[in-house]
C-alpha positions in Angstrom: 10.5 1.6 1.5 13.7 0.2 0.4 16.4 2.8 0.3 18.7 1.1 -2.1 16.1 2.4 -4.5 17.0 4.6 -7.4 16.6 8.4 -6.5 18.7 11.6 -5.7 19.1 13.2 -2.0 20.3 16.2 -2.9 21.8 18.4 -5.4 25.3 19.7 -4.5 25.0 20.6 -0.1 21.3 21.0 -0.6 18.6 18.4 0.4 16.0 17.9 -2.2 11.8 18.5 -0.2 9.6 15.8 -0.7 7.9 17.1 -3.2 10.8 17.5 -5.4 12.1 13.8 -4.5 8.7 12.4 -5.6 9.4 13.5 -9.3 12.0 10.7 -9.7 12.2 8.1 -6.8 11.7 4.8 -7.0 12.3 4.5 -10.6 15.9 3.4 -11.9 15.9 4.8 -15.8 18.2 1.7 -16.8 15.7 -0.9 -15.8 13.4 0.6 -18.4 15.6 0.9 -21.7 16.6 4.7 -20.0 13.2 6.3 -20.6 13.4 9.1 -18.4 10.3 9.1 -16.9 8.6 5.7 -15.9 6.8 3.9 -18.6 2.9 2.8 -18.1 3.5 -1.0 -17.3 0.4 -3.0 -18.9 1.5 -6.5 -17.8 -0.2 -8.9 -15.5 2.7 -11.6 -15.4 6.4 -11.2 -14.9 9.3 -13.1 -15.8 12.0 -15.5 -13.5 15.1 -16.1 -14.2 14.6 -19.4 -13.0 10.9 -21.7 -11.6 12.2 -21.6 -8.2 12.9 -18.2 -8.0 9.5 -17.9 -9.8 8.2 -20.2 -6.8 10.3 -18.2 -4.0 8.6 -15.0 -4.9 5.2 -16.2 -4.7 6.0 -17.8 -1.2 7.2 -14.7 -0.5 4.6 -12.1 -1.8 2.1 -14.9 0.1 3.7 -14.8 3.6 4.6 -18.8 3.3 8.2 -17.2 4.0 10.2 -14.0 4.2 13.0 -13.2 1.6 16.6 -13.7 2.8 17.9 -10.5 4.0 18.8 -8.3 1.2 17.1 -9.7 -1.2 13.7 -8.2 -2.4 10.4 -10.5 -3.3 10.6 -9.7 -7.0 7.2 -8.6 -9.4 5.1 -11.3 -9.7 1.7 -10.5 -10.6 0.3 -7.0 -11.2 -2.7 -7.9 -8.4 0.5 -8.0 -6.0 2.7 -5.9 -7.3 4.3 -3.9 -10.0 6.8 -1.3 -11.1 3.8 1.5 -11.3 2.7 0.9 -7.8 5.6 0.7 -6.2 6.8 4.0 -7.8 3.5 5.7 -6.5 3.9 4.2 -3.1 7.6 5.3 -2.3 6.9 8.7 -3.5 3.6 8.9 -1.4 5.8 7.2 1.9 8.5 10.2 0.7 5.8 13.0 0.9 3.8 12.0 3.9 7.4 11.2 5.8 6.2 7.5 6.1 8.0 4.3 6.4 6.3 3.1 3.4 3.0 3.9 1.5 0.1 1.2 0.2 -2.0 2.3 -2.6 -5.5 0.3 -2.8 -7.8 0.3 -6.1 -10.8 1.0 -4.4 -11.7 3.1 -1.5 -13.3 0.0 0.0 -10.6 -2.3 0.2 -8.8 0.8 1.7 -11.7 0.6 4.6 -11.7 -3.0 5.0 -7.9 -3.1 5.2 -7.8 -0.3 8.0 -10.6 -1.8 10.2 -9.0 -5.4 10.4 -6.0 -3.9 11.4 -6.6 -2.4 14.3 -10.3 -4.0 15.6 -10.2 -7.1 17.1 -13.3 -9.2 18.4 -15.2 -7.5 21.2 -14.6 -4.2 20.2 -16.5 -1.1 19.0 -16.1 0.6 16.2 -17.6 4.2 16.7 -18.5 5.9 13.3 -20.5 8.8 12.3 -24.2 8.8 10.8 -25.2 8.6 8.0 -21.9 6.4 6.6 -21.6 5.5 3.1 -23.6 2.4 2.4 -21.1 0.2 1.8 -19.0 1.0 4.8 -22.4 0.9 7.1 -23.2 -2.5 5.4 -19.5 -4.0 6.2 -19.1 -2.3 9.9 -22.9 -3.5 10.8 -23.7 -6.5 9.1 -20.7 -8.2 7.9 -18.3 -7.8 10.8 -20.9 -8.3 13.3 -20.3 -12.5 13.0 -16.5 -11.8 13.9 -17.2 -9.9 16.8 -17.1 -6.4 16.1 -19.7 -3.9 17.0 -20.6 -0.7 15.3 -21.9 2.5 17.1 -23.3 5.2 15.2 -23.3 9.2 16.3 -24.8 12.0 14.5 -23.6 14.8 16.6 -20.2 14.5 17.9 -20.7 17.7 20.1 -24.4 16.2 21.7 -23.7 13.8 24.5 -26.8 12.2 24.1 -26.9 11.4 20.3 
């Protein structure tokens, strides 16, 4: 979460709780023609200043290279990034006490994300049964060729189940 980010500590000697910071932070009235409250953004493309900047910011939102220090990767396209969910994910990092916060558009791609994160070839993943379909399909069929093995329990308090 980048602190240079538009939002309010405090008011007078008094910190502001998470849930009152999550009302405004993130969003910087000016950059939106001062509309108080953060305006639905229904673009898919952004604008550079410049095609190499417009070039930088891909290589940057793509991992080809990381931005020089100080400098942000920019909005390129709403698939990557955009005002809306960047707002939604510093006020959910805010709330939870977090670093930073991802939002995902589907609960899958939430699933998928997690489990190649942390499960590398060899390894076990140990779920419950029954699983939703979609996350039994991916855990026991479609990670299987990389080397990842699911388990399924259906009683978490029977050692022999």
């Amino acid at each position: 979460m980048d602190s240079a980010r538009y939002h309010k500590a405090s008011i007078g000697n008094r910190l502001l709780q998470p849930e009152t910071l999550m009302l405004s932070y993130g969003y910087d009235p000016t950059l939106s023609e001062g509309a108080v409250k953060p305006p639905v953004f229904l673009t898919s493309t952004f604008v550079f200043r410049t095609a190499e900047e417009g070039r930088d910011f891909f290589d940057y939102m793509a991992g080809r290279r990381a931005p020089p220090e100080g400098e942000e990767s920019g909005l390129v396209y709403s698939r990557f990034n955009h005002p809306n969910l960047e707002i939604v994910e510093d006020r959910l990092a805010i709330y939870e006490h977090a670093e930073c916060g991802l939002v995902f558009s589907s609960g899958m791609s939430a699933i998928v994300t997690t489990i190649l994160a942390f499960a590398r070839p060899g390894e076990t993943i140990l779920r419950s049964r029954p699983l939703y379909g979609g996350t039994e399909v991916l855990i026991d069929k479609t990670l299987a060729p990389f080397g990842l093995t699911g388990v399924g329990f259906t009683n978490g308090l029977d050692e022999d189940n």
